[in-house]
C-alpha positions in Angstrom: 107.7 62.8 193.2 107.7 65.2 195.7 111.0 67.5 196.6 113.4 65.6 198.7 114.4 69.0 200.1 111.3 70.6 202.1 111.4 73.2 204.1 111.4 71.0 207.6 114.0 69.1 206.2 116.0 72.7 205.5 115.1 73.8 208.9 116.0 70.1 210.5 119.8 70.2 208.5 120.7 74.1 210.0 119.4 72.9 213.6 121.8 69.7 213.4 124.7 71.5 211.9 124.3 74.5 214.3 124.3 71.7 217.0 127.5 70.4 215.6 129.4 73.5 215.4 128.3 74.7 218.8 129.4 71.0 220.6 133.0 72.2 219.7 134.4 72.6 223.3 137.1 75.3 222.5 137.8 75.9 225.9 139.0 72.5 226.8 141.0 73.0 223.1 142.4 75.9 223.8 143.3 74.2 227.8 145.3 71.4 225.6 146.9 73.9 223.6 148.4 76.2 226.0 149.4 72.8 228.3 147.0 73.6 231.1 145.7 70.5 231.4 142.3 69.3 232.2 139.9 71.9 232.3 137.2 69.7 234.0 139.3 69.4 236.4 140.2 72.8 237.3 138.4 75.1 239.0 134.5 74.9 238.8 135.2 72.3 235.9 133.2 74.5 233.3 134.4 74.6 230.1 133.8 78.5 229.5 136.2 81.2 229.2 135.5 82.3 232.7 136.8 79.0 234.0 140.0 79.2 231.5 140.5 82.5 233.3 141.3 80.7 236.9 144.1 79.0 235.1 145.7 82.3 235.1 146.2 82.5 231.3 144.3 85.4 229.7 144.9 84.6 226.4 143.7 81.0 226.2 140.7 83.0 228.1 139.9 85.6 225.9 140.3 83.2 222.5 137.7 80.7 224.6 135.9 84.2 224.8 135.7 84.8 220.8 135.7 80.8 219.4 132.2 80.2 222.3 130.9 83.7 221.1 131.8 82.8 217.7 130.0 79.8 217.3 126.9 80.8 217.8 127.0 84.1 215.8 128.5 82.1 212.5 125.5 79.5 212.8 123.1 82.6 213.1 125.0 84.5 209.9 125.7 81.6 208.0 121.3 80.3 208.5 120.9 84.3 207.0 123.3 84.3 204.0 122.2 80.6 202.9 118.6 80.1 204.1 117.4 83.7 204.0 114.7 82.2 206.4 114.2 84.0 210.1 113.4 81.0 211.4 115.8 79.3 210.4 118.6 81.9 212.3 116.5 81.4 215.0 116.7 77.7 215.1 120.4 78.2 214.2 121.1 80.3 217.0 119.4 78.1 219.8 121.2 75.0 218.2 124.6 76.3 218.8 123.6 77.4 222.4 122.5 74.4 223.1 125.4 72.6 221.5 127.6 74.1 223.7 125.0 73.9 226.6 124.8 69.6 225.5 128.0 69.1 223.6 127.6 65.6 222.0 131.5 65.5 221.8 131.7 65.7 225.8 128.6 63.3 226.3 126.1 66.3 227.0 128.2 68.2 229.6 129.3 71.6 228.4 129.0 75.0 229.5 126.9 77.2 230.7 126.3 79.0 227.4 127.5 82.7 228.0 129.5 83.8 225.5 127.7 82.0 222.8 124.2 83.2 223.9 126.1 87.1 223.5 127.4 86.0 219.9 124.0 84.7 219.1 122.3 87.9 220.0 125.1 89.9 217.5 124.6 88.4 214.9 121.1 88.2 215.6 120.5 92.3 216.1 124.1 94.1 216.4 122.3 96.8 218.5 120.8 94.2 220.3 123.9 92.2 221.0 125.5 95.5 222.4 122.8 96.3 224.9 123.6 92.7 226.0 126.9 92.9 226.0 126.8 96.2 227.7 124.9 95.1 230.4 127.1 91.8 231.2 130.1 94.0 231.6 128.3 96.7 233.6 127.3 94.1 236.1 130.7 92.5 235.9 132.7 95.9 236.8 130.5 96.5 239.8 130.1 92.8 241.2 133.1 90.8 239.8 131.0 88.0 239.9 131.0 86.5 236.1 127.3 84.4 236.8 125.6 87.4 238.2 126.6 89.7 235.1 125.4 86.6 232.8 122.0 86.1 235.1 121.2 90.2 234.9 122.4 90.1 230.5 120.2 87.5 229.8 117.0 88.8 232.2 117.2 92.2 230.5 117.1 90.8 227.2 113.6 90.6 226.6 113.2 94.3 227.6 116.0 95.5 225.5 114.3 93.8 222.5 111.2 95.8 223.6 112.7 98.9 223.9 114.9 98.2 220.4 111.9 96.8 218.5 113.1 93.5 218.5 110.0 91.8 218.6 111.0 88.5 216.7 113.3 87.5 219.1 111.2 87.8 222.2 110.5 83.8 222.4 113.6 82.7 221.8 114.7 85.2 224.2 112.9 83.7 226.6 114.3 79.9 225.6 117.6 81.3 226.3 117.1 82.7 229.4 115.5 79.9 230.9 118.4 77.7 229.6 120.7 79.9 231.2 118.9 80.0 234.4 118.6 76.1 235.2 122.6 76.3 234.2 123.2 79.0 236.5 121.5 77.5 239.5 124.6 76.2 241.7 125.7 79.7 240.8 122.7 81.2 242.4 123.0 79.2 245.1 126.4 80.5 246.0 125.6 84.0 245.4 122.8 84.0 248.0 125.3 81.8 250.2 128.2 84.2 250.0 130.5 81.7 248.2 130.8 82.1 244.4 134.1 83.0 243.1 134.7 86.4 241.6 136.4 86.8 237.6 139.7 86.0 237.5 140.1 84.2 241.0 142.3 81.1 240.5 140.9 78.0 242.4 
């Protein structure tokens, strides 16, 4: 008889349970829990940290920040301490994104995928994950505006795995940023218009 277990089926199990984990849609949680109400309604009605932010309430904000980031890099750490498999963190990784991207909880309409493409790419390559990281805030300081920082992190990702020897990672890099891109494009639109709102700007 042959094994129940193959490795497709492995692979299959750590894409659904990455899925799973990243549908979780902590910032409408955290919305409930600190009584702000709908987040869907508020704002852009995006269920990221950036969105929790317009509520005025930085705390609820910044644990959005860490539980969106977080999901992503435990489903990348958790595929490399149990599967030992790089593909399987890979497949782990873009799960959770797109978990929170397609939450099934929220009938397929979550976020944008920021801060768990940035904990993906930690716990995929910590020196990777800062060059990320570095760049979205650099952008951020300079612009204020939250989608361009997230538009520039994600298009210099594939030359900062050049540059880091990273060279695994440049597919799914690519996945990512086209992901991020098609949810970014109202955003882009309002940038070249003039309109989009800058961090922190209740509305």
């Amino acid at each position: 008889m042959p094994d129940l277990i193959t490795p497709q089926t492995t692979l299959a199990i750590v894409a659904v349970l990455a899925y799973l984990l990243g549908s979780v849609p902590f910032g409408i949680v955290m919305a409930r829990l600190f009584g702000l109400g709908d987040l869907r309604a508020i704002g852009s009605g995006n269920i990221g940290a950036t969105n929790v932010l317009r509520t005025g309430n930085k705390l609820a904000a910044f644990l959005t920040l860490i539980l969106d980031a977080g999901k992503g890099a435990i489903a990348v750490v958790a595929a490399r301490l149990i599967i030992q498999n790089d593909d399987a963190v890979q497949i782990a990784g873009l799960a959770a994104f797109l978990g929170h991207v397609f939450p099934i909880y929220l009938k397929f309409r979550g976020g944008k995928g920021v801060a768990t493409f940035l904990g993906t790419v930690l716990a995929l390559s910590f020196p990777l994950g800062l060059a990320a990281c570095g760049t979205w805030l650099a952008v951020a300081v300079i612009t204020r505006y939250s989608s361009l920082s997230a538009l520039v992190s994600v298009a210099s990702l594939p030359v900062w795995i050049l540059t880091l020897n990273s060279g695994p990672y440049l597919i799914l890099s690519f996945a990512l940023m086209l992901l991020i891109y098609i949810r970014h494009w109202p955003n882009i639109r309002r940038l070249k218009a003039g309109t989009e709102t800058k961090i922190g700007k209740k509305g």
